[in-house]
C-alpha positions as CSV (number, residue, x, y, z in Angstrom):
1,X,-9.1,-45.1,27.8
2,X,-5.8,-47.0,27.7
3,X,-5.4,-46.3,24.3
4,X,-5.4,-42.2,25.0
5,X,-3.2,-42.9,28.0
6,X,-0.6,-44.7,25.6
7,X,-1.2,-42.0,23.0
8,X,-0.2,-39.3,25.3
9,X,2.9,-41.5,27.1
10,X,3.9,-42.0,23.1
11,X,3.8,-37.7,22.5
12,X,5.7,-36.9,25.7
13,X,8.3,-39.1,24.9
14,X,8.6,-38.0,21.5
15,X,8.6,-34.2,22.4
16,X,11.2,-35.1,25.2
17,X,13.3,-36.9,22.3
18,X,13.2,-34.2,20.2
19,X,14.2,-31.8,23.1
20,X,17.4,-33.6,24.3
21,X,18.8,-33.8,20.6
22,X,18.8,-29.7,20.2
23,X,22.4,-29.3,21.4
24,X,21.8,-25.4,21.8
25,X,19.5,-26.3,24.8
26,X,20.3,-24.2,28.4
27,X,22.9,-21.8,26.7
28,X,25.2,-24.7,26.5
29,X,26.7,-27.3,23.4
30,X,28.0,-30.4,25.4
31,X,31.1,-30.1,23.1
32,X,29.2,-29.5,19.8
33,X,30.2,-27.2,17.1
34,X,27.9,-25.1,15.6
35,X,27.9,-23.1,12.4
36,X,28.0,-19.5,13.3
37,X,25.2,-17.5,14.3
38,X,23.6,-15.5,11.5
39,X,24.4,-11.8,10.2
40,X,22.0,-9.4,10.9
41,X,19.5,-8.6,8.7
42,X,20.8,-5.4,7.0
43,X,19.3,-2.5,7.4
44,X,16.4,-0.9,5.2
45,X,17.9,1.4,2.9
46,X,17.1,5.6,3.7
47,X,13.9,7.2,2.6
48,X,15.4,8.7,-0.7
49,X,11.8,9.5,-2.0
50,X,9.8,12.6,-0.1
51,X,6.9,14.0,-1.0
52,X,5.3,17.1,-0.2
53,X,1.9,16.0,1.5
54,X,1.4,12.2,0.8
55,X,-2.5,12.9,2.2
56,X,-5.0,14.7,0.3
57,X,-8.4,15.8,1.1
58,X,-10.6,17.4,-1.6
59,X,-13.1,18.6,1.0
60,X,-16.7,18.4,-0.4
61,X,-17.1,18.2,-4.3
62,X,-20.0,18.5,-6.3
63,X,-20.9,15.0,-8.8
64,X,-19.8,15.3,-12.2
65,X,-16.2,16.5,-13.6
66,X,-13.5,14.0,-12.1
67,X,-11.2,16.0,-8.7
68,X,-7.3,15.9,-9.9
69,X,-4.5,16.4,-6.9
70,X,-0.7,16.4,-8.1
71,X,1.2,15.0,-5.0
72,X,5.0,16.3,-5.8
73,X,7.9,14.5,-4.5
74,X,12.0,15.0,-4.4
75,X,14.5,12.1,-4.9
76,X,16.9,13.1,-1.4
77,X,19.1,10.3,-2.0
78,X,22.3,9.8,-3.6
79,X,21.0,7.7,-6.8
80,X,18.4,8.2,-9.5
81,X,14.9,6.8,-8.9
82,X,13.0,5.2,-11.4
83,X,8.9,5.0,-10.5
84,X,7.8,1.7,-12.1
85,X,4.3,2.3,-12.0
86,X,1.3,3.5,-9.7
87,X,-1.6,1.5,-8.6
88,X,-4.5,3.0,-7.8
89,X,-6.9,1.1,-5.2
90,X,-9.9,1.0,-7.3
91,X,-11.1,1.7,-10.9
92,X,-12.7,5.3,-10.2
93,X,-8.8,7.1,-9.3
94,X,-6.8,7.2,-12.6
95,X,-3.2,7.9,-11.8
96,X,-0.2,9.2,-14.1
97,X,3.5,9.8,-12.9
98,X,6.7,11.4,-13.9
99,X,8.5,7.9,-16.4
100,X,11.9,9.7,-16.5
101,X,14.3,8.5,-13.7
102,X,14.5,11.6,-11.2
103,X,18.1,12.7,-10.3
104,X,19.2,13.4,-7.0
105,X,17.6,16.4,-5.6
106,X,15.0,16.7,-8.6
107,X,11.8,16.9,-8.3
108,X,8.5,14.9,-9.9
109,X,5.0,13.9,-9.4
110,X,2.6,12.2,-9.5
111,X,-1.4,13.4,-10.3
112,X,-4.4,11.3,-8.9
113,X,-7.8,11.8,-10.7
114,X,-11.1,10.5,-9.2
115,X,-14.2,10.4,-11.1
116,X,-16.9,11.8,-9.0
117,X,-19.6,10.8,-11.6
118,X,-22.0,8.4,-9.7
119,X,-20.1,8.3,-7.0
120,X,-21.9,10.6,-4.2
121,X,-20.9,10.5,-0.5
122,X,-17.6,9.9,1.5
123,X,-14.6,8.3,-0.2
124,X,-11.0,7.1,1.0
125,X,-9.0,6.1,-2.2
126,X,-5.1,4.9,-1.8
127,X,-2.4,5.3,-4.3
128,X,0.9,2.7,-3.8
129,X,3.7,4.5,-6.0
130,X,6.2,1.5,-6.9
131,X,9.6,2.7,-7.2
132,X,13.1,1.9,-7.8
133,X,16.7,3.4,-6.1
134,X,19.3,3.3,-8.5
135,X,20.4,-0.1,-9.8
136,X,18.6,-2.0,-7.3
137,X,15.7,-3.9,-8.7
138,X,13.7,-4.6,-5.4
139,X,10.6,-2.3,-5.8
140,X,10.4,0.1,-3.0
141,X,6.4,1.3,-1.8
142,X,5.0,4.7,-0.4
143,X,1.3,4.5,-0.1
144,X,-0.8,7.9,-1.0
145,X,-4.0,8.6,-0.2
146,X,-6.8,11.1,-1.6
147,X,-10.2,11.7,0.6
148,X,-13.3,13.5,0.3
149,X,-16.7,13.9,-0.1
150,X,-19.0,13.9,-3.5
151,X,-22.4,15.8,-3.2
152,X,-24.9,14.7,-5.6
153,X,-25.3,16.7,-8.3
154,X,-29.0,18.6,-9.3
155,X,-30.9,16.6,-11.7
156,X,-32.3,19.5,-13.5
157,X,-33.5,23.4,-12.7
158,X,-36.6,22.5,-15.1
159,X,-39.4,21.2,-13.0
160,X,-40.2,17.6,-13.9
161,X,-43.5,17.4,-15.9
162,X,-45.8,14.7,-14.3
163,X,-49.2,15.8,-15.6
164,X,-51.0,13.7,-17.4
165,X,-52.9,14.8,-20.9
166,X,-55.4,13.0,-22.9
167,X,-54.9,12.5,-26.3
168,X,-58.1,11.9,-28.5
């Protein structure tokens, strides 16, 4: 028991320690000088990338051919935007995109296809569009999304044949 006692005496004292060397304590330095606070963070640059309708829902489809939405977009900033590449959230949505940079007040787009083959019932898919503003090499994000729902397609209008015939 003495030996928890001491452990806890040896903690308080060391968090009180560290407490009275932070000279920024109470709002006041004791005579310290400090480097300068910080600069703000700078603000996130403007939306310069706008598209149309960034949802899509395809509403019920029937299994088989693959659904296809284009989702159109306008560059409404000031400098050229440049989309690096589209990833799609899953192997079933195949996406393809406008390569050219897109001027100021230009348009592009960007066309999601889902393969409904084996696929019946509800799905949510999400597209992030990786883009560029003008020199700046930080990749910029918007996230799409495409939604619906894949009936199950007939397995045949010919009745199945289950009889059984003996062959002699």
């Amino acid at each position: 028991m003495k030996k928890v006692w001491l452990s806890l005496g040896v903690v308080f004292l060391s968090a009180g320690s560290l407490m009275a060397q932070d000279a920024r304590h109470h709002g006041h330095d004791h005579g310290h000088d400090h480097a300068p606070a910080a600069a703000p963070a700078q603000a996130a640059p403007a939306e310069s990338i706008k598209f149309d309708k960034p949802n899509h829902d395809f509403g019920t489809l029937t299994e088989g051919p693959s659904a296809e939405h284009v989702f159109k977009f306008t560059n409404t900033g000031k400098e050229p935007i440049v989309v690096q590449r589209v990833q799609a959230s899953c192997g079933c949505t195949t996406p393809s995109y406008t390569k050219e940079p897109i001027a100021p007040g230009q348009a592009g787009s960007i066309t999601a296809a889902y393969n409904t083959s084996g696929r019946p019932g509800a799905f949510n898919k999400t597209l992030t569009v990786f883009y560029n503003v003008g020199s700046n090499t930080t990749s910029l994000t918007k996230t799409l999304s495409i939604a619906g729902n894949v009936e199950k397609a007939p397995t045949s209008s010919v009745p199945e044949n289950n009889s059984m015939m003996k062959l002699n």
